[in-house]
C-alpha positions in Angstrom: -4.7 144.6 -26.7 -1.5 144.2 -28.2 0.2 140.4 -28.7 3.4 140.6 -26.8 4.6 137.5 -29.0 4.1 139.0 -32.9 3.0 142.7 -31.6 -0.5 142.2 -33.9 -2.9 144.8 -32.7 -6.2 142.5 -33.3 -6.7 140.1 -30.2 -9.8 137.9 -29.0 -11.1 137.2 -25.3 -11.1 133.3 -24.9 -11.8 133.4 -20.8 -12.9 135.3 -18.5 -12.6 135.5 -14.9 -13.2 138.0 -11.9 -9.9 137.2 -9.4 -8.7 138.3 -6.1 -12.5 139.0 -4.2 -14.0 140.7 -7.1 -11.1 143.4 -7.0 -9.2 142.5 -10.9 -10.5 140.8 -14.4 -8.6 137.7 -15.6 -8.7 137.6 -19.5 -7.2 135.1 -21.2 -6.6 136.3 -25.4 -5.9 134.7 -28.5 -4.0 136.7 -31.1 -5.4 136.9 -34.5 -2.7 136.7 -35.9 -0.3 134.3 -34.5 -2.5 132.1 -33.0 -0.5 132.5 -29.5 -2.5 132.7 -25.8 -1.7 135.3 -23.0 -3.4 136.3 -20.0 -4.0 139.9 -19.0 -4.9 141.5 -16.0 -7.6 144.5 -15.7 -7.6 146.5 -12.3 -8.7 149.8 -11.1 -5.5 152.2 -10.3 -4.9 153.9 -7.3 -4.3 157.7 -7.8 -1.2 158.9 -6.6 -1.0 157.2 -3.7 2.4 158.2 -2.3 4.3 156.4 -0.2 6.8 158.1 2.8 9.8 155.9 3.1 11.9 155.8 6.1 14.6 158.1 5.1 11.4 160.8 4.2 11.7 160.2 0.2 7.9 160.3 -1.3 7.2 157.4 -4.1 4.3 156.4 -5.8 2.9 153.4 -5.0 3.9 150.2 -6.9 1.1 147.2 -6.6 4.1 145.2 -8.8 6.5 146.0 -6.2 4.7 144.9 -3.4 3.7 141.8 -5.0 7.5 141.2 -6.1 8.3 141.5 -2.1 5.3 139.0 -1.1 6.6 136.7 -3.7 9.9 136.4 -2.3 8.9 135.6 0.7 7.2 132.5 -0.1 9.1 131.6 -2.9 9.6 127.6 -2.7 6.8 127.4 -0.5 2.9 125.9 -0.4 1.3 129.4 -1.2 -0.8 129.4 -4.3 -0.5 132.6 -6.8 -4.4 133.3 -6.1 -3.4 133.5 -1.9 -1.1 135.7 -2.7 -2.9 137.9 -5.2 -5.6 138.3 -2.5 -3.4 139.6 0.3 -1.8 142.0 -2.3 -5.7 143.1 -3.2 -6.6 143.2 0.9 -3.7 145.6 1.4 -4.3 147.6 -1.7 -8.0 148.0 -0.5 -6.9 149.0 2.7 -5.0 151.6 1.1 -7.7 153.1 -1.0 -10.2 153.3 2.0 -7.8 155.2 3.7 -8.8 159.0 3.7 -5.4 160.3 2.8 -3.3 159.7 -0.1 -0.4 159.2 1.9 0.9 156.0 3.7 4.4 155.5 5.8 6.1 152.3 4.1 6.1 151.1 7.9 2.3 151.1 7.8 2.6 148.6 4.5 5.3 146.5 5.6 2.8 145.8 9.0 0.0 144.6 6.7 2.3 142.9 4.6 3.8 140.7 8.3 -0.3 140.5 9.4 -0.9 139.3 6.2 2.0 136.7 5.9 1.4 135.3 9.2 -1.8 133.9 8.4 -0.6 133.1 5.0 2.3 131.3 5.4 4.6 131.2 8.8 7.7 130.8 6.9 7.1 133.1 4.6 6.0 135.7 7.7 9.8 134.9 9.8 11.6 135.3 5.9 9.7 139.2 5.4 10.0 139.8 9.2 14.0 139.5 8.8 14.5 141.6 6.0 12.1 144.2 7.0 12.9 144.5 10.4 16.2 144.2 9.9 17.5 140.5 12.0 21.0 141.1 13.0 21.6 137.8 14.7 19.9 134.2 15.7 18.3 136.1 18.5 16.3 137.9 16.3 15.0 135.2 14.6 14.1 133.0 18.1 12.3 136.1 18.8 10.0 136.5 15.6 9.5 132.7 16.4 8.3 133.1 20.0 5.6 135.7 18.7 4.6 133.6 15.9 4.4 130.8 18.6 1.0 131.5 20.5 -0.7 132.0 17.2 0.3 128.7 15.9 -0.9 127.3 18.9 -4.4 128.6 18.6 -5.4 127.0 15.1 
């Protein structure tokens, strides 16, 4: 592994750590030369799993995109990185079960709202608006009154 600080080739495992159910490797290196710590992250790919967006354009997946999206909604909140790497890893799993290599972006963005509801309720009503579009305060008091009766039950 490369040091991304002095670029030295020649790098020693300190730590190291199975993350997110099992599903990615947490090493933490030393460079050899430089002295200098960084953490890498080892994970099995997904092969060419394409996504269908909504205006019929195919991409491939991105784990760092979704993750970027998930972050976003719960930025300034209580969610710990780990939470969130794990509901990235449950979607991605759900994913690779799946017998096709094919997956609507509506389909994602579901498991993404499931996911976020139990995670994090503010996080769930900030994804919910961008994803499904809020237009006005109506919107919003309706995302709430869904989120309501599931609130009330834990």
């Amino acid at each position: 592994m490369r040091c991304p600080y002095c670029h030295h080739d020649e790098t020693r495992v300190v730590d190291k750590r199975n993350t997110q159910d099992g599903q990615v490797i947490r090493r933490r290196r030393e460079c050899l030369r430089c002295g200098l710590r960084f953490t890498t992250y080892e994970q099995p790919a997904i092969l060419s799993m394409m996504v269908v967006k909504k205006d019929g354009r195919r991409e491939e997946f991105d784990r760092q995109k979704l993750r970027a999206s998930i972050q976003v909604a719960c930025k300034k909140r209580p969610v710990p990185p780990e939470r969130i790497d794990s509901l990235v890893a449950r979607i991605e799993q759900a994913l690779i079960s799946r017998p096709t290599r094919e997956v609507r972006s509506r389909e994602i963005g579901e498991m993404v709202m499931e996911g976020l509801r139990e995670l994090d309720e503010v996080a769930y009503i900030r994804f919910a608006s961008v994803y499904r579009e809020f237009r006005a305060a109506e919107d919003f008091e309706k995302a709430l009154r869904q989120l309501a009766p599931a609130s009330e039950e834990t």
